[in-house]
C-alpha positions in Angstrom: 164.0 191.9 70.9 163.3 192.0 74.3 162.1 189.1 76.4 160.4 189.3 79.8 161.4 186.5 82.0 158.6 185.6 84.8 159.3 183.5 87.8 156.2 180.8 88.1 155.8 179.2 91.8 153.6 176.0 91.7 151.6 175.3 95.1 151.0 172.0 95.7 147.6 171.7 97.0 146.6 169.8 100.5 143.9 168.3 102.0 142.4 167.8 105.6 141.7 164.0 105.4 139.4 162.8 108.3 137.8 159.6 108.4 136.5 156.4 110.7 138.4 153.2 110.7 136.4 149.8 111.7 136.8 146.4 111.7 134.0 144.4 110.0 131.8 144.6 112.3 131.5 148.0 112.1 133.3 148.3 115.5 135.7 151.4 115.6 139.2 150.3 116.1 141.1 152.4 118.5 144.9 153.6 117.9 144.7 152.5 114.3 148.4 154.1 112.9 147.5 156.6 109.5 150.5 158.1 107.7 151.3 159.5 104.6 153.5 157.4 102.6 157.0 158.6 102.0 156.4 161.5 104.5 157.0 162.2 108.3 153.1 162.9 108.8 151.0 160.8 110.3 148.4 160.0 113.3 146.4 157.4 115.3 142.5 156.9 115.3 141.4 158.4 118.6 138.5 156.4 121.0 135.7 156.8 118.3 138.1 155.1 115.9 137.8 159.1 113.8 141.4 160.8 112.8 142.5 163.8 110.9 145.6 164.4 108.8 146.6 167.1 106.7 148.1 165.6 103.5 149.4 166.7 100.1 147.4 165.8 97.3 147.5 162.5 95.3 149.0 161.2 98.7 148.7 157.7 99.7 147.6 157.1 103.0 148.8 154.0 104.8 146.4 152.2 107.5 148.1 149.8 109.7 147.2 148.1 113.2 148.0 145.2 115.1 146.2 141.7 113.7 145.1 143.6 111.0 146.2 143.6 107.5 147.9 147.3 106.0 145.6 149.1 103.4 146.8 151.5 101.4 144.4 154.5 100.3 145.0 157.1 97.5 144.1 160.7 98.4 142.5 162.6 95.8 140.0 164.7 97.5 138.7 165.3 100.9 136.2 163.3 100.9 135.7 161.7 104.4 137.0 158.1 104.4 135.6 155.1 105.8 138.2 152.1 105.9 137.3 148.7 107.0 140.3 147.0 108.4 140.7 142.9 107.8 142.2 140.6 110.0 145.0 138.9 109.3 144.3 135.1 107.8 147.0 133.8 110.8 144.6 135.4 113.2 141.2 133.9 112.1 142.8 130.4 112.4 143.6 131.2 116.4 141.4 129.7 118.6 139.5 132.1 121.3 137.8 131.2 124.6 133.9 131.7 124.0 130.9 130.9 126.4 131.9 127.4 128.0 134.0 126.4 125.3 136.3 127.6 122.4 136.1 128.3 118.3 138.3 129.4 115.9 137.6 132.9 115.0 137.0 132.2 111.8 134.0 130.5 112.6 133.1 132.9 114.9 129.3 134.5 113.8 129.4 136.6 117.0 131.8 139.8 118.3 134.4 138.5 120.1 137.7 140.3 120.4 140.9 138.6 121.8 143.7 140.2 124.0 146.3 138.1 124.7 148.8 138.1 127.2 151.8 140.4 124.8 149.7 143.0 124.6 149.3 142.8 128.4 152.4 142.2 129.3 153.8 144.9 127.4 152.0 147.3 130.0 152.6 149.0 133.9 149.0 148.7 135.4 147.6 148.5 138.9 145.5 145.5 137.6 144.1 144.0 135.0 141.2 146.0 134.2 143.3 149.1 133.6 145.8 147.2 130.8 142.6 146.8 128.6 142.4 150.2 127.7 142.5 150.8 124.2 143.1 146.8 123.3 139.9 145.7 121.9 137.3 147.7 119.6 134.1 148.4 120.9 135.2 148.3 124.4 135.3 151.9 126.7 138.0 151.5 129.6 138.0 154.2 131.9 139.8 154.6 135.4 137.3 156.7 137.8 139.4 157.1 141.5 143.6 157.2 141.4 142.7 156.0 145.5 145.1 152.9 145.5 142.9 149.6 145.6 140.2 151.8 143.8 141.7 152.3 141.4 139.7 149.7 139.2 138.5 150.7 135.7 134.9 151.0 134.7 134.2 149.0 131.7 131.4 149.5 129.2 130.9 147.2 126.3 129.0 149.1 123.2 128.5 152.0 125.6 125.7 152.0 128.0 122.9 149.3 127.5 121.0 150.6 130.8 119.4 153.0 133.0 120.5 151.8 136.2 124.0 152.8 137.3 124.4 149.4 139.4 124.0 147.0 136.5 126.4 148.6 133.4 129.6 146.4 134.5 129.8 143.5 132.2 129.8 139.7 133.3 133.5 138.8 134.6 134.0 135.0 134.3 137.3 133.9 135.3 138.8 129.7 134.2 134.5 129.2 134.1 133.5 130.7 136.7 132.4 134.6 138.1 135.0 136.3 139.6 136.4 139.7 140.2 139.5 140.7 137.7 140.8 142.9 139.5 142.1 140.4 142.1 144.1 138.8 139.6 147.3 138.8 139.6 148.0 140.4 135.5 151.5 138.3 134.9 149.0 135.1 135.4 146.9 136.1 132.8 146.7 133.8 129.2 144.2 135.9 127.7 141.2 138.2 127.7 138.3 137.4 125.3 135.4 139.9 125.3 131.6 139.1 124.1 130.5 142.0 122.7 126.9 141.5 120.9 123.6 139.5 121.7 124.5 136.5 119.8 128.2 135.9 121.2 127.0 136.4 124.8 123.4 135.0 124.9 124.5 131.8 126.6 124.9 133.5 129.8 121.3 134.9 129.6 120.4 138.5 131.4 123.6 138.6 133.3 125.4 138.7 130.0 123.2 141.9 128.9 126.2 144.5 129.3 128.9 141.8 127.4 130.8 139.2 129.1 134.5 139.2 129.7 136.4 135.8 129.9 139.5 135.6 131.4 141.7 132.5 131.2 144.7 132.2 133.5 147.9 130.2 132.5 149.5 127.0 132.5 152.5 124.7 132.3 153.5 122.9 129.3 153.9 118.9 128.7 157.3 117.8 128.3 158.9 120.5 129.5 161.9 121.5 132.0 160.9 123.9 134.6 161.6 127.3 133.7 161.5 129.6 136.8 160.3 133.8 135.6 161.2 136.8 137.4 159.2 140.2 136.9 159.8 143.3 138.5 157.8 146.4 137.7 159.0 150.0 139.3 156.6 152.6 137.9 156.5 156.0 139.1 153.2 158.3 139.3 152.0 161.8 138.2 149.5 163.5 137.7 148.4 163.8 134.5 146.7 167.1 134.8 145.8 169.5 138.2 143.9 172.6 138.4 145.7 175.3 138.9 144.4 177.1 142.0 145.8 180.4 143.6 148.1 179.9 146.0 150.1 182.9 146.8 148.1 184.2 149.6 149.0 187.6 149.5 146.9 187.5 146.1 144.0 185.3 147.8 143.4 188.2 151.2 143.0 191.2 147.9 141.2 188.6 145.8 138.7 188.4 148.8 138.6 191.8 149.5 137.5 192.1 146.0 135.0 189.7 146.6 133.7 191.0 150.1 133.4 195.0 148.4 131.2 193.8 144.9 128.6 192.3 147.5 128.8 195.0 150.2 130.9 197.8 149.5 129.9 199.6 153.2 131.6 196.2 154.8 135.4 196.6 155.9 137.8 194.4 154.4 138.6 191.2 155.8 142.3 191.5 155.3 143.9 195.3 156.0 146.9 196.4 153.6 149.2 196.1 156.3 149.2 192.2 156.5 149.0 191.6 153.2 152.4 193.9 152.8 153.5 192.1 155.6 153.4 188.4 153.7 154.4 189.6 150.6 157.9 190.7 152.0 158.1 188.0 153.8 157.5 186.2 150.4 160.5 187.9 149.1 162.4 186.6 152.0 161.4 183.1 152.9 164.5 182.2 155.2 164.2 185.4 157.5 163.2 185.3 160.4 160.0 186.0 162.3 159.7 187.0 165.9 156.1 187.2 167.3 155.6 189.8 169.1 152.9 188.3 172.0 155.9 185.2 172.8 158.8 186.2 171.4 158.7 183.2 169.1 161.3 183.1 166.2 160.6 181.0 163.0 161.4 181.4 159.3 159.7 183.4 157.2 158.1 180.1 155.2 157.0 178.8 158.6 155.4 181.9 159.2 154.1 183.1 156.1 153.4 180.4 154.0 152.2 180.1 150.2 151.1 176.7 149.9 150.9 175.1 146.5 148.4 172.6 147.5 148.2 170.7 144.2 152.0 169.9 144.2 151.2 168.5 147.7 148.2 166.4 147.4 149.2 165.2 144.0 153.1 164.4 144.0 154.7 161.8 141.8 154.5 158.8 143.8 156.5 155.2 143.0 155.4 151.9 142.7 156.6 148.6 142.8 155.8 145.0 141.8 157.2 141.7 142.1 156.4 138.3 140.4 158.4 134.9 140.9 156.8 131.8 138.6 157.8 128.6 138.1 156.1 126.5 135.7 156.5 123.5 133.6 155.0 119.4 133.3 155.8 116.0 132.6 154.4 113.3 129.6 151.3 113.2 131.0 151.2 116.5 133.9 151.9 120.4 134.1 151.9 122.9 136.3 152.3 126.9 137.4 152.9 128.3 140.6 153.3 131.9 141.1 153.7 134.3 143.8 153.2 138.3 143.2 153.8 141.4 145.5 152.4 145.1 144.8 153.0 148.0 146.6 151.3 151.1 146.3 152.1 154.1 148.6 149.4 156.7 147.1 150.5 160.5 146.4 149.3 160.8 149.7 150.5 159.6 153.4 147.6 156.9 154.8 146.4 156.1 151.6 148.6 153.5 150.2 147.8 149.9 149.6 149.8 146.0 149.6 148.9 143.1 148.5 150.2 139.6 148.1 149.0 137.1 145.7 149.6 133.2 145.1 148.5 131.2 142.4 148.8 127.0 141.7 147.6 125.5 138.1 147.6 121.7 138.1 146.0 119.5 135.4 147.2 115.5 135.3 146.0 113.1 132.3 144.9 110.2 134.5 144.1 107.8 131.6 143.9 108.3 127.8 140.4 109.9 128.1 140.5 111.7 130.9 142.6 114.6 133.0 141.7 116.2 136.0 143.0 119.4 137.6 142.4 122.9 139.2 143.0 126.3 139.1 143.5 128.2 142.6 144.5 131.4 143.6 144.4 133.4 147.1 144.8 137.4 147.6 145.4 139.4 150.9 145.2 143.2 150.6 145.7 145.8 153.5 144.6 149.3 152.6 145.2 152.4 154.5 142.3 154.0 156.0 142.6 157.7 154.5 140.4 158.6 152.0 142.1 159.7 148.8 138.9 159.8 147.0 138.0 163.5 148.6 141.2 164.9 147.9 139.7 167.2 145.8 137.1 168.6 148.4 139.7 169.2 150.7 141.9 171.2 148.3 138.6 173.3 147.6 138.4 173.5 151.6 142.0 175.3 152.0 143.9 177.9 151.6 147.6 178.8 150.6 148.1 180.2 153.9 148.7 176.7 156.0 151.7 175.2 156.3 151.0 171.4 155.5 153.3 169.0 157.8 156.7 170.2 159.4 158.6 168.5 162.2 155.4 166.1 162.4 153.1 168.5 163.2 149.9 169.8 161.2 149.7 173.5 160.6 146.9 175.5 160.8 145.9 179.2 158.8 149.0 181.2 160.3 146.7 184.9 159.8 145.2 185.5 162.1 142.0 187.3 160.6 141.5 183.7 158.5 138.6 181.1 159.7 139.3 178.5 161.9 137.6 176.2 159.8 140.1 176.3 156.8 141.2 172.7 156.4 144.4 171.0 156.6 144.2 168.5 154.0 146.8 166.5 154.9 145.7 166.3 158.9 142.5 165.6 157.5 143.5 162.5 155.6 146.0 161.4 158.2 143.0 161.9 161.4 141.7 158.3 160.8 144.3 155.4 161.4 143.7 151.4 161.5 144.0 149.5 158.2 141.4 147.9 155.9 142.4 143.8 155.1 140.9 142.1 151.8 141.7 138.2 151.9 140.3 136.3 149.0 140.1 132.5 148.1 139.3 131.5 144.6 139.6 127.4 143.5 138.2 125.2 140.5 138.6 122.1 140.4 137.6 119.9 137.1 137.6 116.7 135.3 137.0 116.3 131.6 136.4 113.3 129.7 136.9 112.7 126.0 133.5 109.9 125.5 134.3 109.4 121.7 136.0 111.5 118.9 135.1 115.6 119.3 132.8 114.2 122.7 133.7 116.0 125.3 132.5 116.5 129.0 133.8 118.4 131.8 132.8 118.8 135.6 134.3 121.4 137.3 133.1 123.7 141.1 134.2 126.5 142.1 134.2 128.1 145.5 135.2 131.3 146.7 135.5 133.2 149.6 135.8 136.9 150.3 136.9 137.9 153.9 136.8 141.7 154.6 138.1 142.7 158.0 138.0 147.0 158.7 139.6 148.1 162.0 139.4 152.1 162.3 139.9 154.8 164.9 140.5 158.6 165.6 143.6 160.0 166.0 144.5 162.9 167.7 146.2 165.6 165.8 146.3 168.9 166.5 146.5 172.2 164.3 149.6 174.2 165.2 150.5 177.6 164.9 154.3 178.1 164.0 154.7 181.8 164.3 152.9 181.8 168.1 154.3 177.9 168.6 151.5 176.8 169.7 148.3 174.7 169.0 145.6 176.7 167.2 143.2 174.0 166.9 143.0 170.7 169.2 142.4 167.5 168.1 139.5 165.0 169.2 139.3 164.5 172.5 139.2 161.3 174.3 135.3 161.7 175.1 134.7 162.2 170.9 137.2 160.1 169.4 135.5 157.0 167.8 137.0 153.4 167.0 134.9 151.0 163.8 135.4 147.6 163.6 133.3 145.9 160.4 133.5 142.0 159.2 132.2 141.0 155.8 131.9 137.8 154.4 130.8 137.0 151.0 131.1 133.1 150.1 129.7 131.6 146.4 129.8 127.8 144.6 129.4 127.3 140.8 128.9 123.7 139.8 128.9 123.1 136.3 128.2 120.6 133.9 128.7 120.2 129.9 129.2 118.6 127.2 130.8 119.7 123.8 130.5 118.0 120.7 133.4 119.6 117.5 133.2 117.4 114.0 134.3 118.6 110.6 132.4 117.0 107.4 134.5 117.2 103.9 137.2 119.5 105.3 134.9 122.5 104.7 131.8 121.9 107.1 132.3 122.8 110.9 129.4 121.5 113.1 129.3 122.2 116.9 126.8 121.3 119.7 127.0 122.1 123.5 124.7 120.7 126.6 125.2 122.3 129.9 123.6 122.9 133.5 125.0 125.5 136.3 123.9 125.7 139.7 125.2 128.8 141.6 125.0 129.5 145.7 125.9 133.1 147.2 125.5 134.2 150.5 126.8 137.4 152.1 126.8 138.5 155.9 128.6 141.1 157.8 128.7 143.1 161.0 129.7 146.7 161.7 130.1 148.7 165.0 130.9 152.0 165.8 131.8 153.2 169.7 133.0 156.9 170.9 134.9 157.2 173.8 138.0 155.9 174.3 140.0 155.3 177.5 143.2 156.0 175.5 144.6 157.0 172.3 147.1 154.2 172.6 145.0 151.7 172.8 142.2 152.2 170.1 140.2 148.6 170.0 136.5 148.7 169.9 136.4 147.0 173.3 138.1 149.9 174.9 135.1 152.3 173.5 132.4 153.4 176.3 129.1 154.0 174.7 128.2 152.0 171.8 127.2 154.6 169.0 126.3 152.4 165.8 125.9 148.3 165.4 124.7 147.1 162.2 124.3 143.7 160.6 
């Protein structure tokens, strides 16, 4: 008898599982975790609230997020899935900020999504429009210029409701009133609600047509010691990404002989094969030395022949530093918050960087049984370098490897001689304007709200703020040099061109508001809610700019000093 033994291999078969998480509104849900069960495999739901996962079959897939109550899915085919996350029942009994009042979200009929101020303190952002990213469905957070003070984020609500490029931003209403978030210091922040539909956001009229964003600051507690905070942030910078861009310019001179020979082969090359031999040996050497033969002029080889890697320059890991001191606390029938904050932000690049010092007081007293008073008050000052970090990429596109950026404080210039004079130095370029830019902001509410009867409320409250921009700006003379002759290639302005800008701004608003809230509950079931209000609102802007050229001296760059008056605008 003979018997045939066969080895069998079973193949577990696997699936590509994508889908679309949502919350019940239908609203994707952003960084929603989905793993495999019992397995290593997993992955988050990207900006669309879509992932993809390749799973073993009959696997179960676990969804889990934040506020949200964990589903569990079964895997059987792969069939697209569509899971509707549920809040958590804690959750729907929190109460949110809504238009002039608040609501528990269960009784919420609008879109509203909460952010409160774990999730934001839990992150290293230049302000407070940056740390929303990715922390509430619906909402597209994305960060256009890394130009210290900026450096803002654009927000779109539901994606683009409009046309026109100047009216996307949603409404910003900061403790009741309109404000700019940005300003804010984020360690003062309570909590960020966000009105996302038509019916959530209606009270507000057309200037809620792109969404509304409500931000409530903090304050003290009742009965409570003070408790003095301490935050510091130090956060370092990169970039995230660069274009990589030739900068070994012994490659660039036969790259654009290339170049010059497919549009005219008759023409003679720009750069001959002896230079180009020339820089790469002194490539191979960098701490040789060069003497010029005109001067006599000795430098090193990397002075001399340089390769430039412009994008390590203009984009090198920069650090970062902020500082928050808080004290806060209240009494039987007071409480309070006072906080100072500090950020400093020197940009990847010199003349670009940014400081600014904020201040905030919070001070509500119950006067009598019925009603409290108090206000809300908070004051910014900003200085900003003049250079322009914006263009950074337009001056990279403008250069060549062949310049030797900054040494010994001075600029370099294109060291061959057969290059174009008009090959930029990026890092003259944003250095040739000095003077700073100063921001100082003034934001107060004050308010008084009665309680008339049981779930009768009314409040008062005006607000006044003041912006005060103040932009002082000159030339600066800086020259292009040459290291191997040791001379300078290119001047800087002269005297006769250099210009000096002064510019004021002044931008000044009141909100005066009125309402009146009525909250009952009828059988333990039955939620009724009414609301009267009235708001009046007053802006008024005015500024003056002026321009002069001419200076009597580089030392002394105030527009009074210019001699012919180039540019005066009001």
């Amino acid at each position: 008898m003979i018997f045939c033994l066969m080895p069998l291999a079973a193949l577990a078969q696997t699936y590509t599982v994508t889908g679309t998480v949502t919350d019940k509104n239908r609203e994707a849900l952003i960084g929603v975790s989905v793993a495999a069960k019992g397995t290593t495999m997993g992955t988050n739901t990207d900006i669309d609230g879509k992932f993809t996962l390749n799973v073993p079959d009959n696997s179960i897939l676990v969804f889990s997020y934040i506020g949200y109550n964990t589903q569990e899915i079964r895997v059987t085919s792969a069939t697209p899935l569509n899971v509707v996350m549920e809040e958590t029942a804690a959750l729907l009994d929190e109460v949110v900020v809504v238009g002039y009042g608040v609501q528990k979200k269960v009784n919420l009929t609008g879109s509203v999504a909460a952010v409160n101020s774990e999730k934001l303190e839990s992150r290293s952002a230049p302000n407070l429009s940056t740390m929303l990213t990715g922390l509430a469905s619906g909402v597209t957070v994305r960060q256009g210029s890394g130009n210290p003070g900026s450096d803002g984020a654009n927000i779109r609500i539901r994606g683009i409701g409009t046309f026109d490029g100047n009216y996307r931003s949603p409404l910003i209403i900061i403790d009741g009133a309109e404000g700019d978030m940005n300003s804010l210091n984020p360690e003062d922040v309570e909590s960020v609600s966000v009105l996302k539909d038509a019916a959530s956001a209606a009270i507000y009229g057309s200037r809620g047509a792109n969404g509304v964003i409500l931000v409530t600051t903090k304050k003290g507690r009742k009965n409570a010691a003070p408790r003095v905070t301490y935050t510091g942030i130090f956060s370092r910078t990169t970039a995230s990404r660069v274009l990589d861009l030739m900068y070994d310019y012994a490659d660039y001179m036969e790259m654009y002989n290339m170049a010059e020979f497919s549009v005219n082969p008759k023409v003679n090359s720009n750069y001959d094969a002896e230079e180009i031999a020339a820089w790469r040996a002194a490539k191979s050497d960098p701490n040789g030395i060069y003497t010029d033969p005109d001067n006599g002029n000795q430098v090193p080889n990397y002075l001399a022949y340089p390769n430039t890697n412009w994008s390590d320059i203009l984009f090198a890991p920069t650090h970062s530093q902020q500082h928050t001191l808080s004290i806060s606390g209240g009494g039987e029938n007071s409480n309070y918050l006072m906080s100072m904050n500090y950020y400093e932000a020197p940009g990847t690049l010199e003349n670009t960087g940014i400081d600014r010092f904020n201040v905030r007081v919070n001070l509500e007293s119950q006067i009598t049984n019925f009603l409290k008073i108090g206000t809300q008050t908070y004051a910014m000052r900003q200085r900003k370098d003049p250079g322009n970090l914006d263009q950074v990429n337009t001056y990279r596109l403008q250069t060549v490897g062949g310049i030797v950026p900054i040494h010994d404080g001075k600029y370099g210039g294109p060291e061959s001689p057969r290059e174009k004079n008009d090959v930029r130095n990026p890092i003259r370029d944003v250095n040739a304007v000095g003077g700073k830019n100063t921001t100082t902001r003034i934001n107060t509410t004050w308010y008084a709200q009665a309680e008339f009867y049981k779930g009768l409320i009314g409040r008062a409250s005006i607000n006044y703020q003041n912006l005060f921009y103040d932009s002082k700006t000159y030339s600066r003379q800086l020259d292009s040099y040459s290291f191997r002759k040791g001379t300078i290639l290119i001047p800087g302005t002269t005297l006769n061109n250099a210009t000096t800008t002064r510019a004021y701004e002044k931008r000044e608003q009141y909100t005066a508001n009125l309402t009146l809230n009525y909250n009952t509950t009828i059988a333990s079931d039955h939620d009724i809610s009414a609301m009267l209000g009235y708001e009046q609102f007053y802006f008024n802007r005015s500024g003056v700019s002026a321009r002069r050229k001419g200076l009597l001296s580089f030392d002394i760059p105030d527009i009074t000093t210019g001699a012919d008056l180039d540019r005066s605008e009001e």
